[in-house]
Structures are given as structure tokens and as C-alpha cells.
PDB file with one MODEL, atoms N, CA, C and O in Angstrom:
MODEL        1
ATOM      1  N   UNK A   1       8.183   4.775   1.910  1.00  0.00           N
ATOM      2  CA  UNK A   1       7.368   5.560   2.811  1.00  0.00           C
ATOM      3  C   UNK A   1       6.090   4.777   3.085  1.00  0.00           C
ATOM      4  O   UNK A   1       5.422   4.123   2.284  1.00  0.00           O
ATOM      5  N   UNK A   2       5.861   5.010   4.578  1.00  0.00           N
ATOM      6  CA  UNK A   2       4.349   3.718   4.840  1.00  0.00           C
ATOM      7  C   UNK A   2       3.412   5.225   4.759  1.00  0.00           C
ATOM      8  O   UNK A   2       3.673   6.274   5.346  1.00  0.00           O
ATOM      9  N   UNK A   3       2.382   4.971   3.936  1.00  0.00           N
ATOM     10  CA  UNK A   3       1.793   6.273   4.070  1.00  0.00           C
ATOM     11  C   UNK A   3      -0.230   5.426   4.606  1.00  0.00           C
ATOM     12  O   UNK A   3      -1.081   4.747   4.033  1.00  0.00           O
ATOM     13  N   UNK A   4      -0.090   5.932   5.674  1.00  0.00           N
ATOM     14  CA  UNK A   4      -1.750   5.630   6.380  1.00  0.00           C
ATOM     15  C   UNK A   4      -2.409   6.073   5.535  1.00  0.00           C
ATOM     16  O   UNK A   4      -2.001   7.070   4.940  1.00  0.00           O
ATOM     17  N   UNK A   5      -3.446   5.579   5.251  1.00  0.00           N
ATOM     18  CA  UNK A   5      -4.586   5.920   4.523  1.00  0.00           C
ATOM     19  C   UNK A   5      -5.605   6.816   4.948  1.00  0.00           C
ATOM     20  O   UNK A   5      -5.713   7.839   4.273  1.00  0.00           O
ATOM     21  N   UNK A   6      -6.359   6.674   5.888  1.00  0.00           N
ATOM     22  CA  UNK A   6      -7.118   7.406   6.337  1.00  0.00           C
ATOM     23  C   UNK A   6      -6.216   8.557   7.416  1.00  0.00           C
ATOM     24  O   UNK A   6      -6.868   8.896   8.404  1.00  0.00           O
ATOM     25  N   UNK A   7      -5.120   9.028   7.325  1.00  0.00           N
ATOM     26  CA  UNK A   7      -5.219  10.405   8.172  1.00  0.00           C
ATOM     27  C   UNK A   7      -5.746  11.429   7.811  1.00  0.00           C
ATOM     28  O   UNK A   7      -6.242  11.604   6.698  1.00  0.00           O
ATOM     29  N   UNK A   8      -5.689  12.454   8.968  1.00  0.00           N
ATOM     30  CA  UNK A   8      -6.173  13.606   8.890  1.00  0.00           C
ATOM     31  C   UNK A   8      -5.074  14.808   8.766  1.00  0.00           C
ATOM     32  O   UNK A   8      -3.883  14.808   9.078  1.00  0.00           O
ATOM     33  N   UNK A   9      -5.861  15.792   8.221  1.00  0.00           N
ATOM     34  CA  UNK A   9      -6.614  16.148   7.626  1.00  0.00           C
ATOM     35  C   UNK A   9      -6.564  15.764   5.921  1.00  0.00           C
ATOM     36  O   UNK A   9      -7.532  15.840   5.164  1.00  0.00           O
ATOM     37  N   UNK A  10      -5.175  15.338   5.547  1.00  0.00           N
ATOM     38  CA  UNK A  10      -5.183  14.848   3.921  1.00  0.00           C
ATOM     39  C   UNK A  10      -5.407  13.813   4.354  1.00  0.00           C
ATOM     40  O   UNK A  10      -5.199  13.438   5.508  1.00  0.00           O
ATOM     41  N   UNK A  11      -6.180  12.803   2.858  1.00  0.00           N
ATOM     42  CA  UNK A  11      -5.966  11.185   2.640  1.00  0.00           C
ATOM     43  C   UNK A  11      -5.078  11.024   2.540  1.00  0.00           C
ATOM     44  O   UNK A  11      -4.339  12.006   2.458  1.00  0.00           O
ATOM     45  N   UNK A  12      -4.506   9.688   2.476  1.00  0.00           N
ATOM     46  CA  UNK A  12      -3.000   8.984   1.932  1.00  0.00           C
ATOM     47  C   UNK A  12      -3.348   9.017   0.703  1.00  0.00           C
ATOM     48  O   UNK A  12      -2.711   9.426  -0.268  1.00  0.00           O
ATOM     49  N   UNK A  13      -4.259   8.626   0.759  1.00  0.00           N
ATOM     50  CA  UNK A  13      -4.395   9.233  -1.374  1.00  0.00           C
ATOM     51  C   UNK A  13      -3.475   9.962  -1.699  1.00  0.00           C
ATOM     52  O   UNK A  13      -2.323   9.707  -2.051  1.00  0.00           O
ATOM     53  N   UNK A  14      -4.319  11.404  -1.500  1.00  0.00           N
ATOM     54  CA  UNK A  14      -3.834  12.572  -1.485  1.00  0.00           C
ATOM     55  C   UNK A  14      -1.986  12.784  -1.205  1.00  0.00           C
ATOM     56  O   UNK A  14      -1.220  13.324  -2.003  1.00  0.00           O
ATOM     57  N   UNK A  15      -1.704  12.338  -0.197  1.00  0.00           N
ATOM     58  CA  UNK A  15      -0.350  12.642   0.125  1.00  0.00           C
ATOM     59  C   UNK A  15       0.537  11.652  -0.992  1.00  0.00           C
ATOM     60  O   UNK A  15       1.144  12.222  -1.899  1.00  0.00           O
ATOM     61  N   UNK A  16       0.573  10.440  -0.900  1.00  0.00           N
ATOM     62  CA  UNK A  16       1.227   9.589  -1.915  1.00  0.00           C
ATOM     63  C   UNK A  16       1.093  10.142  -3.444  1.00  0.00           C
ATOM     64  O   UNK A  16       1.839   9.732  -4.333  1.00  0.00           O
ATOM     65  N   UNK A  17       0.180  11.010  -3.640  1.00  0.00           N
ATOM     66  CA  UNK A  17       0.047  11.298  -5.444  1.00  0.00           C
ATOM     67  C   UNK A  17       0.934  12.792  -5.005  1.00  0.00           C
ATOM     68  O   UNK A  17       1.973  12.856  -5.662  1.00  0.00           O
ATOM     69  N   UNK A  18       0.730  14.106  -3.959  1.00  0.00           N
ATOM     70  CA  UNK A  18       1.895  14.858  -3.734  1.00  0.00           C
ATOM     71  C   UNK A  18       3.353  14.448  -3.801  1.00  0.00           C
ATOM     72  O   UNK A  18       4.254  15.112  -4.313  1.00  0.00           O
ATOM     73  N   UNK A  19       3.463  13.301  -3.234  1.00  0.00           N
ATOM     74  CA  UNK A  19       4.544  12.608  -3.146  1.00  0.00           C
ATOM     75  C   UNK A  19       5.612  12.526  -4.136  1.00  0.00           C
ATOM     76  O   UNK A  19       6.715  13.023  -4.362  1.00  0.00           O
ATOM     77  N   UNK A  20       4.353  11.217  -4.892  1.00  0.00           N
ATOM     78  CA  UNK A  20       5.024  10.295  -6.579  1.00  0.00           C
ATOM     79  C   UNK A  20       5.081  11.898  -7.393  1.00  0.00           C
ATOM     80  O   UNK A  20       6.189  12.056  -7.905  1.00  0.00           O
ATOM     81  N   UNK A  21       4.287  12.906  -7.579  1.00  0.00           N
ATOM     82  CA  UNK A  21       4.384  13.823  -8.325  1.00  0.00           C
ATOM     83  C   UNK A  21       5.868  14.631  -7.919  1.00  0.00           C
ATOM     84  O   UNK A  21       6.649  14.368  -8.834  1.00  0.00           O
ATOM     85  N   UNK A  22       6.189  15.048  -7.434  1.00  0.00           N
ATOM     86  CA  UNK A  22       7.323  15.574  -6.610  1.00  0.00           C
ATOM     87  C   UNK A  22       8.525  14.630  -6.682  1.00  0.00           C
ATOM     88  O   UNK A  22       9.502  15.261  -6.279  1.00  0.00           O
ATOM     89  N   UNK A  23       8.848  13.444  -7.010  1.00  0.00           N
ATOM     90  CA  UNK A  23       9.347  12.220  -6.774  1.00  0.00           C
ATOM     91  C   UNK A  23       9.208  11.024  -7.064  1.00  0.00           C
ATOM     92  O   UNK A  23       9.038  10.260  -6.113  1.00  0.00           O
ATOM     93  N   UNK A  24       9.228  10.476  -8.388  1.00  0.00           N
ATOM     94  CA  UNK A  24       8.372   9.175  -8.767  1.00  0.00           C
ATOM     95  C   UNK A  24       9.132   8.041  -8.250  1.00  0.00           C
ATOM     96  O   UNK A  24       8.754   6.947  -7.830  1.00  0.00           O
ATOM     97  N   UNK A  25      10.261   8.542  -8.374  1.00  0.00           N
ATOM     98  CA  UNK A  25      11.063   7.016  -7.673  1.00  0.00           C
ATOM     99  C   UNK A  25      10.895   6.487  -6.334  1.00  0.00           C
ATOM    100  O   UNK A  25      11.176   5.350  -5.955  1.00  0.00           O
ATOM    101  N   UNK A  26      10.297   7.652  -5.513  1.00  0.00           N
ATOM    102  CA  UNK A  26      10.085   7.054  -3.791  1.00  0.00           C
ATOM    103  C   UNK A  26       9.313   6.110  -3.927  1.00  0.00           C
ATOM    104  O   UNK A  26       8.462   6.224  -4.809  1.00  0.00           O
ATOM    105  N   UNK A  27       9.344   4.896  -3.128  1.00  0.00           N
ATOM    106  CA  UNK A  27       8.931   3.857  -2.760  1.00  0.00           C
ATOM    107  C   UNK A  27       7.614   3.896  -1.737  1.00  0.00           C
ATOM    108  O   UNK A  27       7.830   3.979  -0.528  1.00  0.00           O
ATOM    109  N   UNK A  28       6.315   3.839  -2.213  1.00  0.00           N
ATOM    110  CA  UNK A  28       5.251   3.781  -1.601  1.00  0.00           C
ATOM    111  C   UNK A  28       4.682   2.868  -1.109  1.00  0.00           C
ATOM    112  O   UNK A  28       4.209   2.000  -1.842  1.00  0.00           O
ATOM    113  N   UNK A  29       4.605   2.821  -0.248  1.00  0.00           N
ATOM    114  CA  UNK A  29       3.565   1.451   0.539  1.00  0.00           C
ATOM    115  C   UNK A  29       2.063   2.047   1.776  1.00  0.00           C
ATOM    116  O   UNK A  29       2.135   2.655   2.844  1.00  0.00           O
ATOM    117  N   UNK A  30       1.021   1.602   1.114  1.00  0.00           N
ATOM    118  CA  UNK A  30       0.056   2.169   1.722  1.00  0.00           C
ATOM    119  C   UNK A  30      -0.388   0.925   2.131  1.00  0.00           C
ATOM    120  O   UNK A  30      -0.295  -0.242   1.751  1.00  0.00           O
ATOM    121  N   UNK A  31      -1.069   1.758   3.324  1.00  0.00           N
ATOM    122  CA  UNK A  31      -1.343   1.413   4.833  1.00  0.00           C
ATOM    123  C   UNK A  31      -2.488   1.640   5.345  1.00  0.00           C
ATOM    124  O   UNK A  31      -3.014   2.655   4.888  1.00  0.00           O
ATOM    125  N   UNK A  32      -3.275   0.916   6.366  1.00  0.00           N
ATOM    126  CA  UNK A  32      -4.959   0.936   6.232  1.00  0.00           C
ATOM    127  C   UNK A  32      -5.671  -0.344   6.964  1.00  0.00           C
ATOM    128  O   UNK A  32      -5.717  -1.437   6.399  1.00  0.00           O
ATOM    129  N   UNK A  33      -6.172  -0.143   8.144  1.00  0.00           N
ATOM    130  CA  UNK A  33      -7.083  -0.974   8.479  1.00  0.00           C
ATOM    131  C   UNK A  33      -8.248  -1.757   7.332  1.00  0.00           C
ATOM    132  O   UNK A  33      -8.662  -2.907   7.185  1.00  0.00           O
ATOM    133  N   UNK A  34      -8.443  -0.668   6.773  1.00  0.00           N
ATOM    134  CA  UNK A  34      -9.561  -1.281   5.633  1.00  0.00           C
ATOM    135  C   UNK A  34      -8.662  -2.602   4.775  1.00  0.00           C
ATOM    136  O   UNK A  34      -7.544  -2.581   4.261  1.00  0.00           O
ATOM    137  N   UNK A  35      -9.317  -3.310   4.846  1.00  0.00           N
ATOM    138  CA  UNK A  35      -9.106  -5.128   4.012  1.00  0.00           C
ATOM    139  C   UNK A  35      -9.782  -5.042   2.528  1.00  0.00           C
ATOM    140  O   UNK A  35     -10.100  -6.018   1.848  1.00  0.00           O
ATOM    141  N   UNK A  36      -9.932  -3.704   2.176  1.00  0.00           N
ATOM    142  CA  UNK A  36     -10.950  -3.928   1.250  1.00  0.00           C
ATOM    143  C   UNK A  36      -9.804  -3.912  -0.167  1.00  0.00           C
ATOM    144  O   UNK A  36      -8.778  -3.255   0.010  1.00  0.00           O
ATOM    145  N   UNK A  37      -9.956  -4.536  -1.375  1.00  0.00           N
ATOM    146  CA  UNK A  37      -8.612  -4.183  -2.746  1.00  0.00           C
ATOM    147  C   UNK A  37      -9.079  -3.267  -3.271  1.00  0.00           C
ATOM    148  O   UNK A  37      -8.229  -2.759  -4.002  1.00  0.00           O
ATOM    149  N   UNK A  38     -10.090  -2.701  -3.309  1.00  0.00           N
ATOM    150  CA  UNK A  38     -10.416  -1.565  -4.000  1.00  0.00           C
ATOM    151  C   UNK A  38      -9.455  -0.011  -3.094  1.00  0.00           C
ATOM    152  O   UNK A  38      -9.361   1.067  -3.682  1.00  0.00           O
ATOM    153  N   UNK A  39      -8.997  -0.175  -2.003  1.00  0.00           N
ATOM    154  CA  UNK A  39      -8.119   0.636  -1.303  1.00  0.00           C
ATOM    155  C   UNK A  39      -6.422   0.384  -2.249  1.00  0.00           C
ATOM    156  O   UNK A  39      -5.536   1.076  -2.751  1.00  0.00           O
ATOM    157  N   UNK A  40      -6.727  -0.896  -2.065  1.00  0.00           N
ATOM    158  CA  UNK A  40      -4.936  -1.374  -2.638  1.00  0.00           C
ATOM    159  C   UNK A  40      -4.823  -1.185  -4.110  1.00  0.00           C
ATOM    160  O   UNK A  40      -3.820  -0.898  -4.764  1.00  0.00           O
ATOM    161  N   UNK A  41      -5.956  -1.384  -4.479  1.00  0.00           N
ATOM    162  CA  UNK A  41      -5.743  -0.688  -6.468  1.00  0.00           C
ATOM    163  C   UNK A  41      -5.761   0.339  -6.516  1.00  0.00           C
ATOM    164  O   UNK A  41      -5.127   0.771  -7.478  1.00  0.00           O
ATOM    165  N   UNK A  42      -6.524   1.573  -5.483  1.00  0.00           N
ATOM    166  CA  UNK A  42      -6.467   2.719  -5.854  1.00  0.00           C
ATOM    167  C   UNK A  42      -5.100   3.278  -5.771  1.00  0.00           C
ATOM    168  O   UNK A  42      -4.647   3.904  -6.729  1.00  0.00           O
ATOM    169  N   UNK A  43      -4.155   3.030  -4.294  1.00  0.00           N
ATOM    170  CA  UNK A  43      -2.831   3.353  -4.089  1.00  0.00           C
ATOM    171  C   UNK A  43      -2.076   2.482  -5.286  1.00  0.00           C
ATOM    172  O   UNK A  43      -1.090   3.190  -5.490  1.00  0.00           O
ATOM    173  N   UNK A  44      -1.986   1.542  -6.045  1.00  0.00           N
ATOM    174  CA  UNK A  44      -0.990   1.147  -7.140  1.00  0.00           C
ATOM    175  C   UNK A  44      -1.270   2.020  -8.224  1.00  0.00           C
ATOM    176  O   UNK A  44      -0.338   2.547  -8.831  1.00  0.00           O
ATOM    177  N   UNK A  45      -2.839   2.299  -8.632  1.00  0.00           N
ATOM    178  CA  UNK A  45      -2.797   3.109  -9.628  1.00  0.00           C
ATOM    179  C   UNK A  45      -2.300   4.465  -9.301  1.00  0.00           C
ATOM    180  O   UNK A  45      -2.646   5.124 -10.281  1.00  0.00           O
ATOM    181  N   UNK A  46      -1.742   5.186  -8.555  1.00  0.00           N
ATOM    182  CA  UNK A  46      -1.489   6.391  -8.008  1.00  0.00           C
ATOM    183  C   UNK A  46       0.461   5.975  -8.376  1.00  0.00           C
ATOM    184  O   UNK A  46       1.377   6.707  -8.752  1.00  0.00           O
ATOM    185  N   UNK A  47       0.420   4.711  -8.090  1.00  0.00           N
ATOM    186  CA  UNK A  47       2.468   4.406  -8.355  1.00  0.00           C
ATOM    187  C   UNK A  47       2.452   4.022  -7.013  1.00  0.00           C
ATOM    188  O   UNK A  47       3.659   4.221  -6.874  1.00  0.00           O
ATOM    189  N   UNK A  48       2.216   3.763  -6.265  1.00  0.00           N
ATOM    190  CA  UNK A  48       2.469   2.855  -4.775  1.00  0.00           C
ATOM    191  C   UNK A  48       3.114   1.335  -5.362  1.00  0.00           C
ATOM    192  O   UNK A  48       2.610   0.773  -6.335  1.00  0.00           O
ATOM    193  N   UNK A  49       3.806   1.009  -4.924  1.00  0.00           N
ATOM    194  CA  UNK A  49       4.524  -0.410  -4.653  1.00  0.00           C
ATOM    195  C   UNK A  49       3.789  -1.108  -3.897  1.00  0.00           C
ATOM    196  O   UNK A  49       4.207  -2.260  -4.015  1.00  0.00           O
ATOM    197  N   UNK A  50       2.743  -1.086  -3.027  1.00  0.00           N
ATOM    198  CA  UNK A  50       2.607  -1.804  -1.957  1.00  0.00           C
ATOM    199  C   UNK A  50       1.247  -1.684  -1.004  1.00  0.00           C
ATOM    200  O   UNK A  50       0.695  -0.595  -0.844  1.00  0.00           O
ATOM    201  N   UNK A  51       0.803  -2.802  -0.441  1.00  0.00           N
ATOM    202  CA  UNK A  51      -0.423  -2.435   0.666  1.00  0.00           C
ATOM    203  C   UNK A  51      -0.325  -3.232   1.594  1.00  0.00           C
ATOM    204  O   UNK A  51      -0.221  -4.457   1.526  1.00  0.00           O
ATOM    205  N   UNK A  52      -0.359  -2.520   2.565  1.00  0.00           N
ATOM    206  CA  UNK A  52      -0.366  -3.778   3.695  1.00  0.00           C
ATOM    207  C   UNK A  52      -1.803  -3.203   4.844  1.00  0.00           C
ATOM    208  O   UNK A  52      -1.891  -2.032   5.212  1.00  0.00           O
ATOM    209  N   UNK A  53      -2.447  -3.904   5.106  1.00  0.00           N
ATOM    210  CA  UNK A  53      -3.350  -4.020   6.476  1.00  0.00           C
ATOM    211  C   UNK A  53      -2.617  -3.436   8.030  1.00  0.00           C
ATOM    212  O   UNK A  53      -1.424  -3.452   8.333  1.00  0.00           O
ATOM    213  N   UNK A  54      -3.238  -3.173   8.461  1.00  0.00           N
ATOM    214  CA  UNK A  54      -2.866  -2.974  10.252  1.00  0.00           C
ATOM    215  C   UNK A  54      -2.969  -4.345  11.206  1.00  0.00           C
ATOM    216  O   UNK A  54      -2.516  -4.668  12.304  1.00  0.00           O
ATOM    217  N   UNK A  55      -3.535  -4.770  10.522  1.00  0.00           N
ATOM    218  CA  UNK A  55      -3.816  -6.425  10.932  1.00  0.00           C
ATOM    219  C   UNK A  55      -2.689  -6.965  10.271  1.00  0.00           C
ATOM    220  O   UNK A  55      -3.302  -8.011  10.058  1.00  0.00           O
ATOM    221  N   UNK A  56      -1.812  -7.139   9.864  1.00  0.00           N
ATOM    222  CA  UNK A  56      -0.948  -7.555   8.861  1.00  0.00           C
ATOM    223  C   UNK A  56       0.026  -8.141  10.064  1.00  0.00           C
ATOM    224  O   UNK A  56       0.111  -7.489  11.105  1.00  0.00           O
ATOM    225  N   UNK A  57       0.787  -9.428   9.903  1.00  0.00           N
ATOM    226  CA  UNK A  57       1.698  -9.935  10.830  1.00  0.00           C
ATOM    227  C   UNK A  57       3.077  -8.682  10.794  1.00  0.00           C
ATOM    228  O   UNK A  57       3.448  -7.925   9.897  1.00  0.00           O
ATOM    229  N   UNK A  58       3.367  -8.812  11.618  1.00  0.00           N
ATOM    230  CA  UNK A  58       4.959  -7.817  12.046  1.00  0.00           C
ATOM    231  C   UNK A  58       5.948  -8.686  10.735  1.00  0.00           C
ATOM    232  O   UNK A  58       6.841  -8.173  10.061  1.00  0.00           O
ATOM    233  N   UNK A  59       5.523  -9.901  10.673  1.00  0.00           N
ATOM    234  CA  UNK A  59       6.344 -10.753   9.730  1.00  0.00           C
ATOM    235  C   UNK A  59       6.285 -10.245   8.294  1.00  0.00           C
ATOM    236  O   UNK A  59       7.179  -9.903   7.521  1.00  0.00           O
ATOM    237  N   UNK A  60       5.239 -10.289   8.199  1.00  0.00           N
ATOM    238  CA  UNK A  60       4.369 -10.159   6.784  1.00  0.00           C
ATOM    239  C   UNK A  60       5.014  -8.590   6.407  1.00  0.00           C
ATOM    240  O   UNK A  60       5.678  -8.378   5.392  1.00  0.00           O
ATOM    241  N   UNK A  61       4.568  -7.223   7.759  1.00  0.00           N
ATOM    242  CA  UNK A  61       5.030  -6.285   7.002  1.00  0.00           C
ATOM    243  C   UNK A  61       6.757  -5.889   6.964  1.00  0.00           C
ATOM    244  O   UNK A  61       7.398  -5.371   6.049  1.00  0.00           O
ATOM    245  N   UNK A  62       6.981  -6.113   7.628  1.00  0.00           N
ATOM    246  CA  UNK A  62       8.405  -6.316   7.241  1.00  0.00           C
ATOM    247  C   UNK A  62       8.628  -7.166   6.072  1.00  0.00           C
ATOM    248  O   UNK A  62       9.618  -6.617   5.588  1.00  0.00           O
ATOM    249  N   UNK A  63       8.310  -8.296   5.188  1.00  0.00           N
ATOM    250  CA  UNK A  63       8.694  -8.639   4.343  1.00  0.00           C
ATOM    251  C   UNK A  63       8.244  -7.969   3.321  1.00  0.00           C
ATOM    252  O   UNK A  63       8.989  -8.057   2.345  1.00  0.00           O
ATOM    253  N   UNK A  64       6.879  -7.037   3.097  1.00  0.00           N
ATOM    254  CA  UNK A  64       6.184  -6.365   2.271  1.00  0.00           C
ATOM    255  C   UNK A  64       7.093  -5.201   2.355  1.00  0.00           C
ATOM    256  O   UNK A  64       7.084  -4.483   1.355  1.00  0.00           O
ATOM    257  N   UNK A  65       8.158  -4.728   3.673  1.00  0.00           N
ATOM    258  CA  UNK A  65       8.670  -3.324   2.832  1.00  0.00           C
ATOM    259  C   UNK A  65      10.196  -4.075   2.142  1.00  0.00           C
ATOM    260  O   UNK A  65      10.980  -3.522   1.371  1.00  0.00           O
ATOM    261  N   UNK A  66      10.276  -5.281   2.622  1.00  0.00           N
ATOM    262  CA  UNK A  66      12.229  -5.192   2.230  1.00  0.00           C
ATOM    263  C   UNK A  66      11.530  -5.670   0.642  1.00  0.00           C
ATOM    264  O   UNK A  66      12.315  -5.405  -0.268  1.00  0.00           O
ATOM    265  N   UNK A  67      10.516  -6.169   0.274  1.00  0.00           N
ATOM    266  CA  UNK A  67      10.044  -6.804  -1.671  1.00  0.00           C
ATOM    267  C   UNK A  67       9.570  -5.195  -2.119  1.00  0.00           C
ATOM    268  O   UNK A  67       9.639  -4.807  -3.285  1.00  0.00           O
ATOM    269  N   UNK A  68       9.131  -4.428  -1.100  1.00  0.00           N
ATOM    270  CA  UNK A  68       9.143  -3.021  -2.031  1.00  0.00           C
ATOM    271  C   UNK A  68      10.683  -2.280  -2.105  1.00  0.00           C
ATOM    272  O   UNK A  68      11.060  -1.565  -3.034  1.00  0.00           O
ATOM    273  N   UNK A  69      11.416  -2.606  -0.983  1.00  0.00           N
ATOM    274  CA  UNK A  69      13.042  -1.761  -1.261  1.00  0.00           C
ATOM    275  C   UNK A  69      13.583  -2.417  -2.146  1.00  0.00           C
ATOM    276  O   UNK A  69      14.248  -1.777  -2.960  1.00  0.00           O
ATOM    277  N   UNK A  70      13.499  -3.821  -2.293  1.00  0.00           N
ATOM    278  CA  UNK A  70      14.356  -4.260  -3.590  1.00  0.00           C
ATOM    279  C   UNK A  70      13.653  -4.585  -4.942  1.00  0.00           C
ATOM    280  O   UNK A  70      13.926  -5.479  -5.743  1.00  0.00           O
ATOM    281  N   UNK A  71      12.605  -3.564  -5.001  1.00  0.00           N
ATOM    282  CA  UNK A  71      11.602  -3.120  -5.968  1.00  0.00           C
ATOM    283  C   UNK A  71      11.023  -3.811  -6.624  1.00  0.00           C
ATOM    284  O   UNK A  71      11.184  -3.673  -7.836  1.00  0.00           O
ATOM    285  N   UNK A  72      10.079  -4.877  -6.128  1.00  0.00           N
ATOM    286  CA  UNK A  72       9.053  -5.651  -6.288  1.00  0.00           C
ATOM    287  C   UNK A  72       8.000  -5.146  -5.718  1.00  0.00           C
ATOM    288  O   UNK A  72       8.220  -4.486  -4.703  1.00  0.00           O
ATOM    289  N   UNK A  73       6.318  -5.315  -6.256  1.00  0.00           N
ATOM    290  CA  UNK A  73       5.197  -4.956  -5.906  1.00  0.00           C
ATOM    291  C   UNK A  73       4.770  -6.032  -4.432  1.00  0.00           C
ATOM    292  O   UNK A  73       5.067  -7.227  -4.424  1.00  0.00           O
ATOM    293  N   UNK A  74       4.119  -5.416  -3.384  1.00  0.00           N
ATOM    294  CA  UNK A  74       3.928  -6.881  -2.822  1.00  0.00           C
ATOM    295  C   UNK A  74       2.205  -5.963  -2.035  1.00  0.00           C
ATOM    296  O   UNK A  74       2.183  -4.796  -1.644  1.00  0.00           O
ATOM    297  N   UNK A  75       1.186  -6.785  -2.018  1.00  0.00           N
ATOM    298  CA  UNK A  75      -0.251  -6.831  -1.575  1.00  0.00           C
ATOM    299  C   UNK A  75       0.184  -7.774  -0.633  1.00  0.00           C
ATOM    300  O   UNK A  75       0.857  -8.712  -1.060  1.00  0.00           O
ATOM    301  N   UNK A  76      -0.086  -7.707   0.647  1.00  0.00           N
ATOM    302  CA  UNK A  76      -0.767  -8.369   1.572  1.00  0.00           C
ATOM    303  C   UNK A  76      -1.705  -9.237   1.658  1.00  0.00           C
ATOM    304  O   UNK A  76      -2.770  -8.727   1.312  1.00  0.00           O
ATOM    305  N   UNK A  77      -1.806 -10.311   1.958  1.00  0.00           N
ATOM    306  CA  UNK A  77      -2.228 -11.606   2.036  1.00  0.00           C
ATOM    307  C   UNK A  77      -3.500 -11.877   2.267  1.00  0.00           C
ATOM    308  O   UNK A  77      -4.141 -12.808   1.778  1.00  0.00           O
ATOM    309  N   UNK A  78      -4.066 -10.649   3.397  1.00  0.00           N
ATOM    310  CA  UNK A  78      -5.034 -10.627   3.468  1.00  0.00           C
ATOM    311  C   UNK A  78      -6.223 -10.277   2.387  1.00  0.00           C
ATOM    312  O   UNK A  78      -7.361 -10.744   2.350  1.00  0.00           O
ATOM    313  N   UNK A  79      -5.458  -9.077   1.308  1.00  0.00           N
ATOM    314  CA  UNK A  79      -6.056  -8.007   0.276  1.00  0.00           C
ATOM    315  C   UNK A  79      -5.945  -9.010  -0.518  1.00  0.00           C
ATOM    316  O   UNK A  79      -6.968  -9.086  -1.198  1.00  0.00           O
ATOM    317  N   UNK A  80      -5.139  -9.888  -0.787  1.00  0.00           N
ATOM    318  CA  UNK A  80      -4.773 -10.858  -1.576  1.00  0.00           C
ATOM    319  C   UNK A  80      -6.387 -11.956  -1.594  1.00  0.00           C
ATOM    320  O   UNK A  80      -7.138 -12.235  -2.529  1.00  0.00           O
ATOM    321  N   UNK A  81      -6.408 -12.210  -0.641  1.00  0.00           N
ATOM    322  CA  UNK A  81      -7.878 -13.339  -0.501  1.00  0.00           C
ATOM    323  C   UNK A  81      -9.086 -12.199  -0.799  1.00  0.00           C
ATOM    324  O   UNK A  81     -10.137 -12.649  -1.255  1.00  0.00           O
ATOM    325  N   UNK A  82      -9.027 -11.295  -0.653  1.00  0.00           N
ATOM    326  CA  UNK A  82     -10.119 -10.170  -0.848  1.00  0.00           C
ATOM    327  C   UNK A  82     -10.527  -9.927  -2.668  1.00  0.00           C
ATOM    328  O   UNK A  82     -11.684  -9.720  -3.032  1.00  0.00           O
ATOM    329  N   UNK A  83      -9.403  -9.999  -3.589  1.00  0.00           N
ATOM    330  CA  UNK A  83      -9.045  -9.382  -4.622  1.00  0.00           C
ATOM    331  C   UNK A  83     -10.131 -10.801  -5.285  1.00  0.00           C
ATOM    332  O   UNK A  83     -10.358 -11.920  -4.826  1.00  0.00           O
ATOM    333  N   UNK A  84     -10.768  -9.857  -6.960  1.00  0.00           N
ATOM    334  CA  UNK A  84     -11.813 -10.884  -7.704  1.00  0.00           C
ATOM    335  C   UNK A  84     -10.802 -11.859  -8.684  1.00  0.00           C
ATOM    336  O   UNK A  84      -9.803 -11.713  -9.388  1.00  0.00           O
ATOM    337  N   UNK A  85     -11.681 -12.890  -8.282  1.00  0.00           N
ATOM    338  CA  UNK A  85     -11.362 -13.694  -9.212  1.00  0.00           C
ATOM    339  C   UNK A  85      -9.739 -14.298  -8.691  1.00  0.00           C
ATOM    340  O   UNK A  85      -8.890 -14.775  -9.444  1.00  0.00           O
ATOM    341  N   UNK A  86      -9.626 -14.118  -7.229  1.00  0.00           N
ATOM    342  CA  UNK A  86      -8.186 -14.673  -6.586  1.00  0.00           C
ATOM    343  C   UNK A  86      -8.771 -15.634  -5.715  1.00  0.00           C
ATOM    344  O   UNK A  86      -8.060 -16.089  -4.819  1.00  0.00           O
ATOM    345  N   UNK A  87     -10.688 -16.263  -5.898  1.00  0.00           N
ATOM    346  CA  UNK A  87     -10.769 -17.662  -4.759  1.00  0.00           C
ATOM    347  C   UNK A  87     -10.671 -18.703  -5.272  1.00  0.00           C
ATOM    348  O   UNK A  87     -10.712 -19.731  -4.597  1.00  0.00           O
TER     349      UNK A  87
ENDMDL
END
């Protein structure tokens, strides 16, 4: 499930922890203009698989959901250069 981060009226927060609670095995990947990792740690610590940007290549997210369907973690490249102690 690509779950946006900032909709309205719930967060993706919010909806992905309804979600994993209801369902731990669904496959989460959160979603978000914001570049920031403090977005992408909050959705893994919640059980998300995954973050990708809106800026993110068509390439990139397509490969970020088929490494979350065959159940690998995958951050985005961009969040990736963002994250401490990853320059």
C-alpha cells in the first residue's frame, strides 16, 4: 500500500499504524514530498517497508515497490543522501 503522508483529514502516520494494527503483514510504503529521514524513520518505526519521495524517478519507485513485494526494506535515494552519518 503507497500510503501519502500528508493527506487529509488523517496523516499517513495515522492510517499506516490503523493499518499494520489491523494487519501486520501488509506491505507499507510511505509516500511524501518531504525529503526529510526523519519522515522515513518515523513510517519504519510504525512497520512500513519503505519511503519513497514524489520527486522519486518512475524508475526508482517502481523498483522501491517490487524490493518491498519481495520483502526487502528499500529508502529512496534521495532520503538516503539526507540520512546522518550516510555523507
Amino acid at each position: 500500500v503507497l500510503v501519502d503522508i500528508n493527506i487529509w483529514p488523517q496523516k499517513g502516520f495515522e492510517i499506516a499504524k490503523m493499518i499494520l494494527d489491523a494487519n501486520p503483514t501488509v506491505k507499507i510504503i510511505g509516500m511524501s514530498v518531504n525529503d526529510q529521514h526523519n519522515y522515513a524513520t518515523q513510517m519504519l518505526k510504525l512497520g512500513a517497508k519503505g519511503y519513497l519521495t514524489k520527486t522519486s524517478t518512475l524508475e526508482e519507485i517502481n523498483l522501491g515497490i517490487i524490493e518491498v513485494f519481495n520483502g526487502n526494506l528499500y529508502i529512496c535515494k534521495e532520503i538516503q543522501r539526507n540520512m546522518p552519518g550516510d555523507k
